[in-house]
N, C-alpha and C positions, 0 to 999 in steps of 0.2 A: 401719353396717348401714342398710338402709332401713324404716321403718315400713309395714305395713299396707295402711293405709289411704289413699288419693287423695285429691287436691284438683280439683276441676276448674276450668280456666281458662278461660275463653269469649273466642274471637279474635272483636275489634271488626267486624272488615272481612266474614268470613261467620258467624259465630254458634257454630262448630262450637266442641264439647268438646274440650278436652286436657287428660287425666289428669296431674297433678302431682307425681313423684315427691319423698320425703321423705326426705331422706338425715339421718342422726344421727349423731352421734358424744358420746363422753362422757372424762373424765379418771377414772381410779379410784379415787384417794380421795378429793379434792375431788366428784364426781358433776358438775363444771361441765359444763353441755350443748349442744352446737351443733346448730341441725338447719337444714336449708335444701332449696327447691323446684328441681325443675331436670324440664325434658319425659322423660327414659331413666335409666335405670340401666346406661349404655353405656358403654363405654369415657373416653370424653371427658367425662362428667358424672361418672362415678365420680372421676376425677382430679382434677376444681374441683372436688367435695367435700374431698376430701382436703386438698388446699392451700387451701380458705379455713378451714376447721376449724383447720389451726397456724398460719392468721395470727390467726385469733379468739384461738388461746390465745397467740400471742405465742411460740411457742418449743417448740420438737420434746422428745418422748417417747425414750426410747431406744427402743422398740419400739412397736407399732400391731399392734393384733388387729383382724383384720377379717376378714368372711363370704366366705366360698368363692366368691365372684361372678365368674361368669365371665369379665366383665370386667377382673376384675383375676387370678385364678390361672388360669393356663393347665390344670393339672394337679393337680387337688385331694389329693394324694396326704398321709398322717399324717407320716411319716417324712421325706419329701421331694418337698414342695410346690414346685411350678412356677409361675414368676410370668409373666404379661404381661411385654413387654420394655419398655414404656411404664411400667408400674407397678414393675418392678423400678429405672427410671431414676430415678424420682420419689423410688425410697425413697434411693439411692445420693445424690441431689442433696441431701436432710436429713438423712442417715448417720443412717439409722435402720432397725430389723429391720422385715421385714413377717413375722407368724404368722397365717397362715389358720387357720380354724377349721374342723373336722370335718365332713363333711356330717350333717346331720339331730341335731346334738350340739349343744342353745343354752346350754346349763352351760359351753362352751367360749366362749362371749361374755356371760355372763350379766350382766354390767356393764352394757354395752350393749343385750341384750336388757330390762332395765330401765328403761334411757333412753327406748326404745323409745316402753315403755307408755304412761310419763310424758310423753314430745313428745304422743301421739297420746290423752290422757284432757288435759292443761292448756293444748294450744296447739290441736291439730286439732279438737278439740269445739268449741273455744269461736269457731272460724272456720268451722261447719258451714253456719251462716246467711249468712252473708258472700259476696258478688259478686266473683269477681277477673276482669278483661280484661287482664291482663296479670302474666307470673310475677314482673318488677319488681314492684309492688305485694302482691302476693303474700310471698313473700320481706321485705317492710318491714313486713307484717303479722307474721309468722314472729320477727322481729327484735324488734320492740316488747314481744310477750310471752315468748319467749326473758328479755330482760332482767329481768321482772315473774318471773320462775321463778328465773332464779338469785339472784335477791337476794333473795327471802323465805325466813328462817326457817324450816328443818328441825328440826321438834320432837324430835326422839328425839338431836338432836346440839347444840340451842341457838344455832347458826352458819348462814348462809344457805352458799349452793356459792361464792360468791363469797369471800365472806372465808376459805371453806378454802382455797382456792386462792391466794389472796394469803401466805397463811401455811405452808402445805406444799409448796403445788405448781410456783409460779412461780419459787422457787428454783434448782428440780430441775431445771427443764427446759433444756434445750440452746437456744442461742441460731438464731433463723434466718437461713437463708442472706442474701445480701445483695438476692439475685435471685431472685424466686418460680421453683419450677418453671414452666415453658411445656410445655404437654400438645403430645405430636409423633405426626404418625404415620408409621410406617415403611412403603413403599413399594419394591416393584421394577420397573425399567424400564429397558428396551435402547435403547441410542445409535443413532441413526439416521443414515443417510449424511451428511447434514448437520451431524452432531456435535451433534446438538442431542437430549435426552430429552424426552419428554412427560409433564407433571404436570399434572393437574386442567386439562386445554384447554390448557392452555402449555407452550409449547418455550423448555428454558433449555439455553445451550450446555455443551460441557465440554470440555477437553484432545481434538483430534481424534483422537490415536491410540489414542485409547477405544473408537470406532466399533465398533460390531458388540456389542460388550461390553454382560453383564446390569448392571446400576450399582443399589447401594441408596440409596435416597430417606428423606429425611428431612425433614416437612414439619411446619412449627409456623405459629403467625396470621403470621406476621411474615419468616420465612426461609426458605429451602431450599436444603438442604444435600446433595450428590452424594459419596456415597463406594463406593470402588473397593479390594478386598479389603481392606477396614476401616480406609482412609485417604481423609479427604477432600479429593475432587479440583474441586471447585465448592460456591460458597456464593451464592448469589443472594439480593436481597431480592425477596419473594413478589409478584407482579402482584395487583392485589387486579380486572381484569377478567381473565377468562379465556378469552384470545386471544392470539395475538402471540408472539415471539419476543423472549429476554432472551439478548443476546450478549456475552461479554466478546472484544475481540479479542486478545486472549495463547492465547486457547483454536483461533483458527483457524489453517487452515495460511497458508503464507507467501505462495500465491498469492492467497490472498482476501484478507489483511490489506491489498493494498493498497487493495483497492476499500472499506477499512473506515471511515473519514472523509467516505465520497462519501455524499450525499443528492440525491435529486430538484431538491430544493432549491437546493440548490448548481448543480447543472449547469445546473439552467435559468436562473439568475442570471447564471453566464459568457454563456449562449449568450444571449442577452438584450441583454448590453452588443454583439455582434457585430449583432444586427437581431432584428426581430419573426417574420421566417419562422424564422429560426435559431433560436429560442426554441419555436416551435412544433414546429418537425421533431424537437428532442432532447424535446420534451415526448411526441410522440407514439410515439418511440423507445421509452421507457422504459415507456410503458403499456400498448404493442401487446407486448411479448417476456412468454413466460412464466414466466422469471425476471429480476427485479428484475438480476441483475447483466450478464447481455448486454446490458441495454438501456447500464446505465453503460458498458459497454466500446464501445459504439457511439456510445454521444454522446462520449463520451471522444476519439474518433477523428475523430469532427466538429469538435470543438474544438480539434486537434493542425493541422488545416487551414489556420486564422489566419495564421499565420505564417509559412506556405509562400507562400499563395494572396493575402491580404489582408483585411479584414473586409468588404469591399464586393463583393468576387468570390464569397466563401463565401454572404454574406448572396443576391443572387441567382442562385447555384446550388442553395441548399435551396428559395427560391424555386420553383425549375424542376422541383428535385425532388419537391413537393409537391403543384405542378401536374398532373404525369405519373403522382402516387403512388405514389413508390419512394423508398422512405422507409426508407435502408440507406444505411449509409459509403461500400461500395463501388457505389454509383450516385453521391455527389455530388462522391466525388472519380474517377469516370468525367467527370461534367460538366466538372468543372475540370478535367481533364486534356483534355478535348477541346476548349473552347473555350466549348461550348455553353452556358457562364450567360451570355455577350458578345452570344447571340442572347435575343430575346424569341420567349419560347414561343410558335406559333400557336393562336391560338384557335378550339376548337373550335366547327363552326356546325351549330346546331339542323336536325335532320329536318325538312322542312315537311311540317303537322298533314294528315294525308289528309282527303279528302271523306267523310263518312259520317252518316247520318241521326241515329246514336247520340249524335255528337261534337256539344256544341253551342260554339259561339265566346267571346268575353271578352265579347263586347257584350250576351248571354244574360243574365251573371247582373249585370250595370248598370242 
C-alpha cells in the first residue's frame, strides 16, 4: 500500500516540487517492513515496489495482499478480481497469488494498514525537517531508518522484526527467481509497408509477410519483443535514442536482402579506387534519391561499368556527367556508349557584365 503522506523532492536544476510517493509493504508475522520513495503510484512504480520489497526480504510469500490500485487491478471485483496484465506477469514470474483487497475495507489489509502508520509516525516524521534534491538520497534516508525500526525491540513481544523473521519467516519463504522481474509494457502497432513497426520514434523490422497486420508489442528498459496471434515473431534490443530503424535481414524480402550489406560507405570506397569524380557522382547519387535504396541500385550500376568500359573511361565520363549535371546510370553510360568521355567537355563562357549605373566593377571594391 502507499502511505499518506508525501515527501517533497526539490529538483536542483529549477527548484520545482515533486511529491514523493511512499510505498509500504510489511510480512505478517514477523511485522518486517519495507517502504520506499518513488514520483507515481503508476503502473511502473507500483511494480519496482513490488520487486524490491521480495528482494529486501530475500524470498516470495506464497501470496501478497495488496490495495485495489488501479495500477495494478484492472477490475476490483470480491469474487473475481481482475489483474493488470503487467502485474499478473510479475505475480506468474514469483509463482505467487496476488489478493486485492475490497474497496473502502482496511480490515482487509489491516497488517499493512498498520505498517502504514508506523512507516509514516517513525520514518516520515522524523524526515519532515529534512531537504531531499534528489529521490536517490531520499530513499537512502528511508533505508538508514528502515534499519533503526526493524531492529529495535518490540515490547509487547521482547524480539525486534528482524530476529522474528530470521526465526519464522525466512524459512517459509520460497526462494527467488534467478532473474528479477523486468516491468514491460504492452503495446499495439500495425506493420507498415516497409515491414517495419513503430515503437516509441523507432522502426524495428519484422517477418515481411506481416505487413498490414495489428502486431502486440512488448516493451521493457532493455528489449522488444513483437508477437503475432500470441507468438513471437521479432525480438530486438531496445535503441536507447529514439530515431532510426533496427533491421534484421531474415525479416526482408528477397529482393531487398540483396542491397542488405551495401552502405554508403562501401560504394563510395569502390567508386573511389576508380577516380575522385566517380566517387563523387555515387556520392551524390545516393543523397540526391529519396530512398536510400535506388540511390545503391544506381551507383551499383556505375560501378558494373568498370569492366565493360575501364576505370579511366568511367572515371572521365562521370567527369562529363557531372559537368552537364546528369548525375544518372543511364546518362554515363550514354557517354560511354557514345564516345563522349574521349571528348573534353566545352566550357561554358560567361555573359559579358552589361553597362549599368547600378553595377559597379571588381576595381570598386580594391
Amino acid at each position: 500500500d502507499y502511505a499518506g503522506p508525501t515527501v517533497p523532492v526539490i529538483d536542483p536544476a529549477t527548484g520545482v516540487l515533486h511529491p514523493a510517493q511512499i510505498f509500504v509493504a510489511v510480512l505478517g508475522a514477523s511485522n518486517l517492513t519495507f517502504a520506499h520513495a518513488s514520483f507515481s503510484q503508476q503502473l511502473p512504480d507500483w511494480i519496482d515496489g513490488q520487486v524490491r520489497a521480495l528482494t529486501f526480504y530475500g524470498g516470495v510469500t506464497k501470496a501478497i495482499v495488496c490495495d485495489n490500485l488501479k495500477s495494478g487491478v484492472a477490475k476490483a471485483l470480491w469474487f473475481e478480481p481482475t489483474l493488470t496484465a503487467t502485474f499478473a506477469a510479475m505475480a506468474e514470474h514469483y509463482d505467487t497469488t496476488i489478493l486485492p483487497t475490497r474497496s473502502r475495507k482496511p480490515r482487509d489489509k489491516g497488517r499493512v494498514e498498520g505498517a502504514v502508520l508506523i512507516v509514516e509516525r517513525w520514518i516520515l516524521a522524523r524526515l519532515r525537517n529534512r531537504t531531499f534534491f534528489s529521490l536517490a538520497a531520499l530513499n537512502t534516508a528511508i533505508a538508514e531508518l528502515l534499519e533503526d525500526l526493524n531492529n529495535r525491540t518490540m515490547r509487547h513481544v521482547g524480539k525486534s522484526r528482524r530476529e522474528l523473521f530470521e526465526e519464522i519467516e525466512r524459512p517459509a519463504l520460497k526462494p527467488l527467481p534467478a532473474i528479477p522481474f523486468e516491468y514491460a509494457e504492452w503495446k499495439s502497432a500495425k506493420v507498415h509497408p516497409d515491414y517495419h513497426v513503430e515503437v516509441d520514434k523507432t522502426f524495428y523490422s519484422v517477418p515481411h509477410r506481416l505487413i498490414g497486420c495489428t502486431l502486440q508489442v512488448r516493451l521493457t528498459h532493455r528489449v522488444v519483443e513483437i508477437f503475432h496471434d500470441h507468438q513471437r515473431v521479432a525480438s530486438h534490443v531496445r535503441r536507447s535514442q529514439r530515431s532510426g530503424h533496427v533491421t534484421v535481414n531474415d525479416h526482408m524480402p528477397k529482393a531487398h536482402q540483396r542491397y542488405a550489406n551495401t552502405t554508403p560507405a562501401n560504394l563510395i570506397g569502390r567508386a573511389t579506387q576508380i577516380g575522385p569524380n566517380a566517387a563523387i557522382l555515387v556520392e551524390r547519387m545516393m543523397r540526391d534519391r529519396p530512398h536510400p535504396e535506388q540511390g545503391y541500385r544506381s551507383a551499383m550500376g556505375i560501378l558494373s561499368l568498370a569492366p565493360r568500359y575501364g576505370s579511366q573511361r568511367l572515371e572521365a565520363a562521370c567527369e562529363r556527367a557531372l559537368t552537364i549535371n546528369a548525375i544518372t546510370y543511364s546518362s554515363v553510360a550514354s557517354i560511354l556508349k557514345s564516345g563522349l568521355d574521349r571528348e573534353r567537355p566545352q566550357a561554358e563562357h560567361a555573359a559579358p557584365t552589361p553597362a549599368h549605373t547600378n553595377i559597379r566593377g571588381r576595381s570598386y571594391y580594391q
